[in-house]
C-alpha positions as CSV (number, residue, x, y, z in Angstrom):
1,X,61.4,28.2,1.6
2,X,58.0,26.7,3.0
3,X,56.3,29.6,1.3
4,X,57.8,28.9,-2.1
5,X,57.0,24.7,-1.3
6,X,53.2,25.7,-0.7
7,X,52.6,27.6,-3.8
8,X,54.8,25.1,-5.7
9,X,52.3,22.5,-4.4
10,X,49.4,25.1,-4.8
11,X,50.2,25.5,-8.4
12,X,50.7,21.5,-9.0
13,X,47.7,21.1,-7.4
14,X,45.5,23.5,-9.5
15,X,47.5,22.2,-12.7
16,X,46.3,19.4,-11.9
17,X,42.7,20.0,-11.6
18,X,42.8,22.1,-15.0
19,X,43.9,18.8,-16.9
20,X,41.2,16.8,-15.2
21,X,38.4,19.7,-16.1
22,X,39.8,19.7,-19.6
23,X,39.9,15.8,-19.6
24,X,35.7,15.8,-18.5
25,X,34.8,18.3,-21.0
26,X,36.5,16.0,-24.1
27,X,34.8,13.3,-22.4
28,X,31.3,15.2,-22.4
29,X,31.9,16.4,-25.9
30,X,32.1,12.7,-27.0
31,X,29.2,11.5,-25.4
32,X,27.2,14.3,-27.0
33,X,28.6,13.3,-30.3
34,X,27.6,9.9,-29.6
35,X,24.4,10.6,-28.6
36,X,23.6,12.7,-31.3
37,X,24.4,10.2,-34.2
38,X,21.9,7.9,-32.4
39,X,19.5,11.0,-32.2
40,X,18.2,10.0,-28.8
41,X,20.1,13.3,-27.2
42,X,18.0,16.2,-27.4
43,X,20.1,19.6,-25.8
44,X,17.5,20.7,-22.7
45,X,16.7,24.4,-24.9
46,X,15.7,22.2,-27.9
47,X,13.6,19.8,-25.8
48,X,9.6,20.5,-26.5
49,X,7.7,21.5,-23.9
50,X,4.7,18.9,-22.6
51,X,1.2,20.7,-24.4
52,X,-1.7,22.0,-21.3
53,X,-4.0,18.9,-22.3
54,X,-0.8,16.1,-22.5
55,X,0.1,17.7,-18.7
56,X,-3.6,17.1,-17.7
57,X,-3.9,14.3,-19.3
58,X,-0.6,12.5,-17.5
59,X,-1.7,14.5,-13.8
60,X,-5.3,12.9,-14.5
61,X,-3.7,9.1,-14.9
62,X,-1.5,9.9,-12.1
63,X,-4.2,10.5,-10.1
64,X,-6.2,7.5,-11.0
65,X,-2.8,5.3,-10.2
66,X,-2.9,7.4,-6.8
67,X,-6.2,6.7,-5.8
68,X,-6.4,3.0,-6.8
69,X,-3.1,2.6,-5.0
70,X,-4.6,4.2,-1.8
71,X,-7.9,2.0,-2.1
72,X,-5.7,-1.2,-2.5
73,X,-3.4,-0.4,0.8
74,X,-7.0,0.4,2.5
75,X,-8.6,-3.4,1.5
76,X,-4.7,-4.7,2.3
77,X,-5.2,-3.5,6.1
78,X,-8.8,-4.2,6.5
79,X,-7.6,-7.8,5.7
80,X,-4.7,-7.6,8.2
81,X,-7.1,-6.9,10.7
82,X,-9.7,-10.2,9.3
83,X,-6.6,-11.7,9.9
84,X,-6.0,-10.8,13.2
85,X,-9.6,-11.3,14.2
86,X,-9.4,-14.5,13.0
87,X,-6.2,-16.0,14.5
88,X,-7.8,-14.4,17.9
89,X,-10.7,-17.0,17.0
90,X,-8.6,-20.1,16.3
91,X,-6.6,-19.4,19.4
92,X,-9.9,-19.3,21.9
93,X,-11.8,-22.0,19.8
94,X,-8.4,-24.1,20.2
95,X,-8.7,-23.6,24.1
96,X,-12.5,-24.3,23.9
97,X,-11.7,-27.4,22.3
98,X,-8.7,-28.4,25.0
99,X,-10.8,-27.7,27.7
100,X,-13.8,-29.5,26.1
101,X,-11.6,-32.6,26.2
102,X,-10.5,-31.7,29.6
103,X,-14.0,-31.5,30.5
104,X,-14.7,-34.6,28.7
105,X,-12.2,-36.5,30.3
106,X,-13.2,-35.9,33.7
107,X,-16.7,-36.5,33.0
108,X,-16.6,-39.9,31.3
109,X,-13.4,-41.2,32.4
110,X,-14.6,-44.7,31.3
111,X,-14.4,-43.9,28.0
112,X,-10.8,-42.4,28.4
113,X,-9.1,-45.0,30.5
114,X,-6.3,-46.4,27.7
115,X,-3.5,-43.8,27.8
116,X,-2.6,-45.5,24.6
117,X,-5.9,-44.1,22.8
118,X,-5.7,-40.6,23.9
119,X,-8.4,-37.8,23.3
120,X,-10.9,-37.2,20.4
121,X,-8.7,-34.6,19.2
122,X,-5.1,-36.5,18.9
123,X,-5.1,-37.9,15.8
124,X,-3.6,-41.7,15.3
125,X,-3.0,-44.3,12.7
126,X,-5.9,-46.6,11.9
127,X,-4.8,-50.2,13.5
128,X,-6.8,-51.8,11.3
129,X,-5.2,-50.9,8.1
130,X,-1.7,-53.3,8.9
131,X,-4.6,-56.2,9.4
């Protein structure tokens, strides 16, 4: 009885698939027949084949396109490292400058005695402007 259920299911099965298959190739048919009243599908033995010089031609801007695109990504990482070079400057010329003031401060104290007025460096509004 199981046998008979199996090839009962077997042949659904593959009935199944048949009317699918059969379903795709209407499908394909009509998208051919579409394509070919806009005359934009060309069948892959009528294509034409690309001429020697139009290959050449096409490998020869292909290779321009490569080699500009290489020298681009070459000048892109020689400016990531300026980049980096130069945030490394900012970074010790921003401690030179802290420890300048540092230096300053202990140096001249005098002229550094109104916490209110700060360092060289800190920037405040001008008091005289409200006057």
């Amino acid at each position: 009885m199981s046998e008979k259920n199996q090839e009962a299911d077997k042949d659904f099965m593959l009935a199944t698939l048949v009317t699918q298959i059969d379903e795709l190739a209407k499908k394909i048919v009509e998208i051919e027949v579409l394509c070919k009243r806009k005359d934009k599908y060309i069948p892959h033995h009528e294509r034409r084949r690309p001429k020697d010089n139009e290959r050449k031609r096409v490998e020869g801007m292909l290779s321009i396109i490569l080699h500009r695109v290489t020298e681009h990504d070459r000048v892109l990482d020689e400016m990531e490292e300026n980049i980096e070079v130069m945030k490394q400057m900012i970074g010790s010329h921003s401690r030179s400058i802290q420890l300048l003031e540092t230096l300053m401060g202990h140096a001249l104290p005098h002229l550094y005695l109104q916490q209110n007025r700060g360092l060289p460096s800190d920037t405040m509004a001008n008091p005289k402007i409200g006057v």
